[in-house]
RODO-2510 file (C-alpha; in nm, 4 decimals, decimal comma):
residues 361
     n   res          X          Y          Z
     1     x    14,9984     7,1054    17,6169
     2     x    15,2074     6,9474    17,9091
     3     x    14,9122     6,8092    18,0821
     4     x    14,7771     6,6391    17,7167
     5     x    15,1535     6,4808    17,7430
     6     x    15,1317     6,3539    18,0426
     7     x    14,7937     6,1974    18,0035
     8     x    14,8645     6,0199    17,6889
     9     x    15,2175     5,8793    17,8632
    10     x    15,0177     5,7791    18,1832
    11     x    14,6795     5,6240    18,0751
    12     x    14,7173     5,4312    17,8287
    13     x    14,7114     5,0589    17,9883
    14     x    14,8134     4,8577    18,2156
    15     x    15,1457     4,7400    18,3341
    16     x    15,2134     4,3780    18,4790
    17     x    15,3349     4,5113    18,8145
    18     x    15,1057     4,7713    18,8329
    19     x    14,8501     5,0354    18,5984
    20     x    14,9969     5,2687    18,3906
    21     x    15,1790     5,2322    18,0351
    22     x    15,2637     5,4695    17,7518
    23     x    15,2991     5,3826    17,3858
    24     x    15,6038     5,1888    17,2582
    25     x    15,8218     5,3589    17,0609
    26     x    16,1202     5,5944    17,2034
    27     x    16,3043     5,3655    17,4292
    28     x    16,5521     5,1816    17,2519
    29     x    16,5848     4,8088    17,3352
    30     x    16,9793     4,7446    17,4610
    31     x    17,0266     4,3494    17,4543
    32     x    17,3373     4,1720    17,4490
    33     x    17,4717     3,8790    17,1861
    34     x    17,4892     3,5713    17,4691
    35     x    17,4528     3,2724    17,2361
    36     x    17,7839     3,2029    17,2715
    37     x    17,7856     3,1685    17,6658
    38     x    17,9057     2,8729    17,7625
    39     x    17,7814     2,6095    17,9819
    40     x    18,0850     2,5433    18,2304
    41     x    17,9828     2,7391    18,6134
    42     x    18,2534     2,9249    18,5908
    43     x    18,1169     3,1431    18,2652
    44     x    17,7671     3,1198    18,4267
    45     x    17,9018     3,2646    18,7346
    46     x    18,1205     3,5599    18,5507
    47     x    17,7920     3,6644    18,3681
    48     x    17,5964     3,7089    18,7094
    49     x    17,8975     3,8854    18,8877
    50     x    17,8882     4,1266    18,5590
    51     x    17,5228     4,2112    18,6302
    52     x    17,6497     4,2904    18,9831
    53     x    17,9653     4,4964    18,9038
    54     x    17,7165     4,6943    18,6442
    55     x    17,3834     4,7212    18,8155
    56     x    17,4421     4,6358    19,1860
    57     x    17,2521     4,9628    19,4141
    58     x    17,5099     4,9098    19,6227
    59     x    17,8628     5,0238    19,6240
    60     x    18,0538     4,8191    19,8071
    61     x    17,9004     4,5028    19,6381
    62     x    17,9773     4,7077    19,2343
    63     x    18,3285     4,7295    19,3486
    64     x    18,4261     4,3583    19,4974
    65     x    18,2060     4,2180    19,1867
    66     x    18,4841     4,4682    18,9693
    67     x    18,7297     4,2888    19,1762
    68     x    18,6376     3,9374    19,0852
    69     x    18,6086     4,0275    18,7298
    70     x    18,9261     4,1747    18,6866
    71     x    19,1136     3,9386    18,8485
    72     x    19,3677     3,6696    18,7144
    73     x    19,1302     3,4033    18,7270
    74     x    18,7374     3,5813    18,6397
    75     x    18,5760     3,2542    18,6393
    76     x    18,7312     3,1303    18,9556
    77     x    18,7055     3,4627    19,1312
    78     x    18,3153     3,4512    19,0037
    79     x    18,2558     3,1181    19,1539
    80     x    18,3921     3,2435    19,4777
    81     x    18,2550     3,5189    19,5120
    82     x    17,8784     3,4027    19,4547
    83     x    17,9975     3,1439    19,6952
    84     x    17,7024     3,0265    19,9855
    85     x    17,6736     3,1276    20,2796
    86     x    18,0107     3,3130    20,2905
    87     x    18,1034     3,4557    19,9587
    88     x    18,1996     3,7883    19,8679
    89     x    17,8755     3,8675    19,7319
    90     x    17,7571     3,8219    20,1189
    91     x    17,9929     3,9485    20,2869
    92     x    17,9797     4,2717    20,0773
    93     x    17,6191     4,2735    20,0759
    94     x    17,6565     4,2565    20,4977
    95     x    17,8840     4,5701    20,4563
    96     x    17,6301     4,7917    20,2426
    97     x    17,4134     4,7217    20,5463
    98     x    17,6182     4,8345    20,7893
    99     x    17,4593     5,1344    20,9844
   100     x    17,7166     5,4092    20,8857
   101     x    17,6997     5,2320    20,4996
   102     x    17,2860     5,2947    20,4934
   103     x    17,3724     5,6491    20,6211
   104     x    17,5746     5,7301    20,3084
   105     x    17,3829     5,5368    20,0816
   106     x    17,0624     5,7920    20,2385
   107     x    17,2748     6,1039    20,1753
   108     x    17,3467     5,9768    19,8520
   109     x    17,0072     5,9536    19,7310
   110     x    16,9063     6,3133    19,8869
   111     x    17,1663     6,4559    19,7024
   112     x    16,9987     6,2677    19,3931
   113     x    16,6610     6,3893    19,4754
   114     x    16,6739     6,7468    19,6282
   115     x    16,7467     7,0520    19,4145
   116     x    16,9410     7,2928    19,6042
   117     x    16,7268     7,5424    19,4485
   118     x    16,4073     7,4193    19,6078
   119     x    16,5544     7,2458    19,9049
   120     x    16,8680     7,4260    19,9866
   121     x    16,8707     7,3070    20,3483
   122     x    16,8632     6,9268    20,2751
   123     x    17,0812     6,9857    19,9994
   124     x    17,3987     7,1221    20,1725
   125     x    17,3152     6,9119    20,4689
   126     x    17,3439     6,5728    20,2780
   127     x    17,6377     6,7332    20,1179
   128     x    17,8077     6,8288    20,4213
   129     x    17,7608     6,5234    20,6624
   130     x    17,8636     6,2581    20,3644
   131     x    18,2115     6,4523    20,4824
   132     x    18,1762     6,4464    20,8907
   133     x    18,2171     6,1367    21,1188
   134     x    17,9569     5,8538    21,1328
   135     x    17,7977     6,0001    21,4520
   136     x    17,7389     6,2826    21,3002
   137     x    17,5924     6,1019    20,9586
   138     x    17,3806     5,8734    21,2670
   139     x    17,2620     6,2356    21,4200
   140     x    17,1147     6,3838    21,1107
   141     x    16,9938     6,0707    20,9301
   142     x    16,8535     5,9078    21,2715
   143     x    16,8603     6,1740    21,5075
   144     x    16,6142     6,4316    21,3753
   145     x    16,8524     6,6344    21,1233
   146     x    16,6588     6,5330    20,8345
   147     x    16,3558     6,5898    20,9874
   148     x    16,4489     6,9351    21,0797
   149     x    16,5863     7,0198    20,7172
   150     x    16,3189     6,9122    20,5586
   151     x    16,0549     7,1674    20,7852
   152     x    16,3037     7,4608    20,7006
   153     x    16,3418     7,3923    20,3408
   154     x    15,9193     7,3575    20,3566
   155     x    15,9082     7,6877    20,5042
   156     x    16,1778     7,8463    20,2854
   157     x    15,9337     7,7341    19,9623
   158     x    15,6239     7,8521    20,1979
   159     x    15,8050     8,1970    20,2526
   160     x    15,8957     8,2336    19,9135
   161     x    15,5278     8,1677    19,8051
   162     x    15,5798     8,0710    19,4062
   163     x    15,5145     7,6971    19,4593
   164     x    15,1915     7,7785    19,6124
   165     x    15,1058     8,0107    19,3727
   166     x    15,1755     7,8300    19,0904
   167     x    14,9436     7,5176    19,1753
   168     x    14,6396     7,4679    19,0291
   169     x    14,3182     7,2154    19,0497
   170     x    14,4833     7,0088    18,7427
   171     x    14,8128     6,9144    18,9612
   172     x    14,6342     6,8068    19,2479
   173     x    14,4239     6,6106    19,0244
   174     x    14,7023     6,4398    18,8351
   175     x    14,8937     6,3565    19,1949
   176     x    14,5875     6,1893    19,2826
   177     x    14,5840     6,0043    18,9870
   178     x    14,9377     5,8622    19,0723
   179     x    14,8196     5,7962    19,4031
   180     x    14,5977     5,5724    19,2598
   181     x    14,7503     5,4544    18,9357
   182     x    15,1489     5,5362    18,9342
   183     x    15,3330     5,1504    18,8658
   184     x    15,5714     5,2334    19,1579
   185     x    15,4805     5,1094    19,4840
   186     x    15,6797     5,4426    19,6393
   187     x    15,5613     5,6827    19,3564
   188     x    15,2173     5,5525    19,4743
   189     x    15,2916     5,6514    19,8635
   190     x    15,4460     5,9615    19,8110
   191     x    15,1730     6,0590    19,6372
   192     x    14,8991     5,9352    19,8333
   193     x    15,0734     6,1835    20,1374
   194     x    15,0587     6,4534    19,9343
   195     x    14,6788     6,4033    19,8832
   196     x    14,5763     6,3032    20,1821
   197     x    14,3084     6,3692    20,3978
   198     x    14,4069     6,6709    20,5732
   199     x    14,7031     6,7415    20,3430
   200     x    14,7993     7,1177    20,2684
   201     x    14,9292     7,3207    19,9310
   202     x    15,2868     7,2808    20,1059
   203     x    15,2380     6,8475    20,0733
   204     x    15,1421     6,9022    19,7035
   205     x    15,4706     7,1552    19,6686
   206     x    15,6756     6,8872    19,8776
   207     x    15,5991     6,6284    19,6147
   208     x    15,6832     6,8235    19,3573
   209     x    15,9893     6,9664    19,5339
   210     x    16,1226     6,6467    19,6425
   211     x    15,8990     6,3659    19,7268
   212     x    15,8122     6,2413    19,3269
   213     x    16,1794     6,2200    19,2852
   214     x    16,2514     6,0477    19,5875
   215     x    15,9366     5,7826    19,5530
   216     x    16,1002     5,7423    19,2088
   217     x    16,4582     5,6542    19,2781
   218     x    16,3467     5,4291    19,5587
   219     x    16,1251     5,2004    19,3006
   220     x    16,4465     5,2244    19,0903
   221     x    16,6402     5,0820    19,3524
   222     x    16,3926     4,8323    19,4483
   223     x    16,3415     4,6938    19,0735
   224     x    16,7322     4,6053    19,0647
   225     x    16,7151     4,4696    19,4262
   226     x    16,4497     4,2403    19,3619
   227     x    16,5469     4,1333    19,0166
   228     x    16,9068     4,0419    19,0891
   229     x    16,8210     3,8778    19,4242
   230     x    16,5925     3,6410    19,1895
   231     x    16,8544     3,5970    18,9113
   232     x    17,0723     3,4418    19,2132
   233     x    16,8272     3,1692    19,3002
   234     x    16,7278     3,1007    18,8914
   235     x    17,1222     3,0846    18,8581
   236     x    17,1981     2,8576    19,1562
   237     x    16,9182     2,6150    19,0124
   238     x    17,0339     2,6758    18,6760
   239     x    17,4024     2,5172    18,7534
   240     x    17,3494     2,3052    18,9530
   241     x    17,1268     2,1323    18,6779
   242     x    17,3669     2,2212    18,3951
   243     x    17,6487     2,0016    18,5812
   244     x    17,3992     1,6963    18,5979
   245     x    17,2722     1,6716    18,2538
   246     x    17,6214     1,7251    18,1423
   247     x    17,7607     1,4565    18,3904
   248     x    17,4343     1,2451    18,2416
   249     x    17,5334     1,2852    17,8609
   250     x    17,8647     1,2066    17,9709
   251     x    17,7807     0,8637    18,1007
   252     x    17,5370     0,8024    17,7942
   253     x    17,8341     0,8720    17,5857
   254     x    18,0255     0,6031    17,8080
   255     x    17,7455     0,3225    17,7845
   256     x    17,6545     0,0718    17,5353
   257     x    17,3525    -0,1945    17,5243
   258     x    17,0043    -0,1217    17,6935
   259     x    17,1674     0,0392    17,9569
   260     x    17,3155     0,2860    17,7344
   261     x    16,9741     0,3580    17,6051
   262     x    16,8130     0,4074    17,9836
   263     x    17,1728     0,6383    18,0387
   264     x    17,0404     0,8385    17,6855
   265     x    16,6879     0,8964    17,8149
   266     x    16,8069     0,9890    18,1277
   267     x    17,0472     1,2374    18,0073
   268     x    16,7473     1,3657    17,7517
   269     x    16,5690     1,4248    18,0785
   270     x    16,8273     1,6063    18,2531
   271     x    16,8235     1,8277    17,9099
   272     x    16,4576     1,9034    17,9388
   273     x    16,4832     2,0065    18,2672
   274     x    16,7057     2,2246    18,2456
   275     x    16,4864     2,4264    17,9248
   276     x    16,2376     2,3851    18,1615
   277     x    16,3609     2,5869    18,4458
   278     x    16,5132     2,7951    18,2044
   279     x    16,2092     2,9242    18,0491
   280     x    16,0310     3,1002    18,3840
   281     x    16,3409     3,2820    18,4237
   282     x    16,3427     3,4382    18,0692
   283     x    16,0136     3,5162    18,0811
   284     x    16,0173     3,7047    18,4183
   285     x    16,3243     3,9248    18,3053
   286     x    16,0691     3,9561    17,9669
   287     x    15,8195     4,1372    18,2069
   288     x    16,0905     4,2462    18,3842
   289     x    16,2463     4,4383    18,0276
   290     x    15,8681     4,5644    17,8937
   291     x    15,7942     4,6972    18,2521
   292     x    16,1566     4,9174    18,2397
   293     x    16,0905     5,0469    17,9249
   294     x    15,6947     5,1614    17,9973
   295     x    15,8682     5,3037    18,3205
   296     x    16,1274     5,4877    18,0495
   297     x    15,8800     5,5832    17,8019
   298     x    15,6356     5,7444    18,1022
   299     x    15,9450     5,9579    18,2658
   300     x    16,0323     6,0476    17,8868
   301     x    15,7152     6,1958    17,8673
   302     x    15,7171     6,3795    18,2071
   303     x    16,0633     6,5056    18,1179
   304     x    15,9000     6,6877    17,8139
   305     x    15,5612     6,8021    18,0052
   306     x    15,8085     6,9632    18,2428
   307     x    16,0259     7,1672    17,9805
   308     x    15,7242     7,2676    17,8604
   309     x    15,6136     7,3862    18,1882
   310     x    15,9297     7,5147    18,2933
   311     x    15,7409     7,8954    18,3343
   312     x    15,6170     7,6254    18,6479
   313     x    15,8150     7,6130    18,9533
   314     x    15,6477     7,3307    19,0510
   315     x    15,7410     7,1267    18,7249
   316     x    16,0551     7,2826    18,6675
   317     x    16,1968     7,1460    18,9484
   318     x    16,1278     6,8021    18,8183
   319     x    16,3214     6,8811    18,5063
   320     x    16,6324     6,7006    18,6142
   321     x    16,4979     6,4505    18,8469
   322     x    16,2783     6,3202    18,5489
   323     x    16,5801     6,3416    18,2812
   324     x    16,7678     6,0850    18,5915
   325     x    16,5107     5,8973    18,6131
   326     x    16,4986     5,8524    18,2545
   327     x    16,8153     5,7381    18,2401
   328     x    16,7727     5,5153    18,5240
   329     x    16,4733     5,2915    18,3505
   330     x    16,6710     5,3091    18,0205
   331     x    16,9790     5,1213    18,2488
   332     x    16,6653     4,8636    18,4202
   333     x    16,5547     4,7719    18,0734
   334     x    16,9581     4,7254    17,9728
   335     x    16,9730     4,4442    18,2412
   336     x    16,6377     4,2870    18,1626
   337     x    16,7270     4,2721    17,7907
   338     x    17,0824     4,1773    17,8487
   339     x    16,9544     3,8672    18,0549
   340     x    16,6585     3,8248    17,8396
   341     x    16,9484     3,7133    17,5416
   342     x    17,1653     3,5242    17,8520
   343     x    16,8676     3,3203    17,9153
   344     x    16,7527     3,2314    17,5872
   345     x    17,1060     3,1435    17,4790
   346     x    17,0983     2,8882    17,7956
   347     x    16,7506     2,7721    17,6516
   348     x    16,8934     2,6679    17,2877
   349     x    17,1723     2,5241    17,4470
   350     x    16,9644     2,2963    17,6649
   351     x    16,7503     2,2160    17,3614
   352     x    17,0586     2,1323    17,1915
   353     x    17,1973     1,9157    17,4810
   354     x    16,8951     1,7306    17,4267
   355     x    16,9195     1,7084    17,0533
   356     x    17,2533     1,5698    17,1068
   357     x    17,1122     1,2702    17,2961
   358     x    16,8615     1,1957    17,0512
   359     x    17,0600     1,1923    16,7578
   360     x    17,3998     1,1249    16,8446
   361     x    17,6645     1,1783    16,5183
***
């Protein structure tokens, strides 16, 4: 029954970053009421620190975002903040990338994506040296630690023999199928290792153990990276073209005679611009929103292959990893929809700028 699950969620068609889609249906679309955003920078810039303080994969940048928000002055604070080349949302950024940072950040997302009951070694290590000094956090995540935990926690699920045991032709088929087919770039990897040429039983119980959830939480991460890093550059655009068609109506407003009609068509232009470079960012976070929720609907159907299978070890241990990463895609479509509604409320507004020119009251 599982396996009938899992090929209905994962074959159906394909997805614009990648292959695999599921049908429509469980996911429940989270969007936001933005028509009444307003056009000034400083509300554009608190709505893009919000998608920072609530989405950010890193903690240092979530918290000074929180900061700016909650501050006296939001909108200021915003603007400030997303300031170029030396804002807060760089120099926070430059923090999460500090060595010791990336070291917790690692530990972090071991703890996320290693049972203890299946990798008890990597486990209380990750656990333990998110407490110790940074040399010690450089030692095992740089200085062969991992590396080491990982081969005892492989032989502690070789010794114990039940992983092995429990695999059969159809798993190794369906992990080559992601190899091949999986819309995660590290889902895809992970995969691939595990199939390899060469590769072993204990490869195909690693990815189970371990290395589906970690592909996983890495293509989470990498979907909010990439999408907010792109919001900043549609938003920088987006203002900066905002301020001149309002400056533009402005001096329409302010001129009579032909010249007031070249100042109208000019400030209609301005208008139209700005719809226009509204409208590729909508429709990316569009894609961006149907390819979260395929991603929630697929790991909503390996959640329930897996409780099915629980008799498994193999896919019981992905029980909780696929409930997180559930979760996780649910969140991803929350910020695609959320600026799905921010962008389309900036679209009827330019529309309306421009309406404005053309048929003044």
């Amino acid at each position: 029954m599982y396996k009938r699950i899992l090929s209905c969620a994962l074959c159906a068609a394909a997805l614009f970053s990648g292959t695999i889609a599921v049908p429509a249906g469980s996911a429940t679309e989270t969007g936001v009421h933005a028509t009444s955003v307003a056009m000034t920078p400083g509300e554009i810039a608190r709505w893009e620190v919000l998608n920072y303080a609530k989405y950010s994969i890193y903690s240092t940048v979530k918290t000074d975002a929180w900061v700016a928000l909650l501050s006296e002055d939001p909108e200021a604070a915003s603007i400030e903040f997303l300031r170029s080349p030396d804002g807060g949302l760089v120099y926070a950024t430059q923090r999460s990338l500090n060595r010791d940072e990336g070291n917790k950040r690692f530990l972090r997302r071991l703890l996320e994506t290693h049972l203890r009951a299946y990798s008890p070694e990597v486990y209380d290590a990750a656990n333990l040296y998110l407490t110790e000094s940074a040399s010690k956090r450089e030692q095992f995540c740089h200085g062969g630690g991992y590396e080491a935990a990982k081969a005892r926690d492989q032989r502690f699920r070789a010794d114990l023999g039940e992983q092995k045991r429990a695999l059969v032709e159809e798993d190794r088929r369906y992990v080559r199928m992601l190899a091949e087919q999986d819309p995660g770039a590290q889902v895809r990897l992970a995969a691939g290792y595990a199939v390899r040429a060469g590769s072993t039983d204990d490869d195909l119980t690693d990815f189970f153990a371990w290395g589906w959830a970690q592909g996983a939480r890495l293509d989470i991460e990498s979907f909010r990276e990439r999408m907010l890093r792109e919001n900043r550059q549609w938003q920088q655009t987006i203002a900066r073209l905002i301020v001149d068609a309002e400056a533009a109506e402005k001096a329409a407003r302010e001129t009579e005679g032909e010249a007031g009609k070249e100042a109208r068509d000019r400030a209609a232009a301005a208008w139209r611009k700005v719809g226009a470079d509204v409208s590729p960012a909508r429709s990316k976070w569009e894609e961006a929103r149907d390819f979260a929720h395929r991603q929630a609907e697929t790991w909503h159907a390996i959640l329930l292959a897996a409780q099915q299978a629980a008799q498994n070890p193999n896919w019981k241990a992905l029980i909780d990893p696929a409930r997180a990463t559930e979760t996780d895609w649910t969140d991803n479509r929350s910020l695609a929809g959320e600026n799905v509604a921010y962008w389309e409320s900036l679209l009827q507004k330019a529309l309306e700028g421009e309406q404005r020119i053309k048929n003044p009251s």
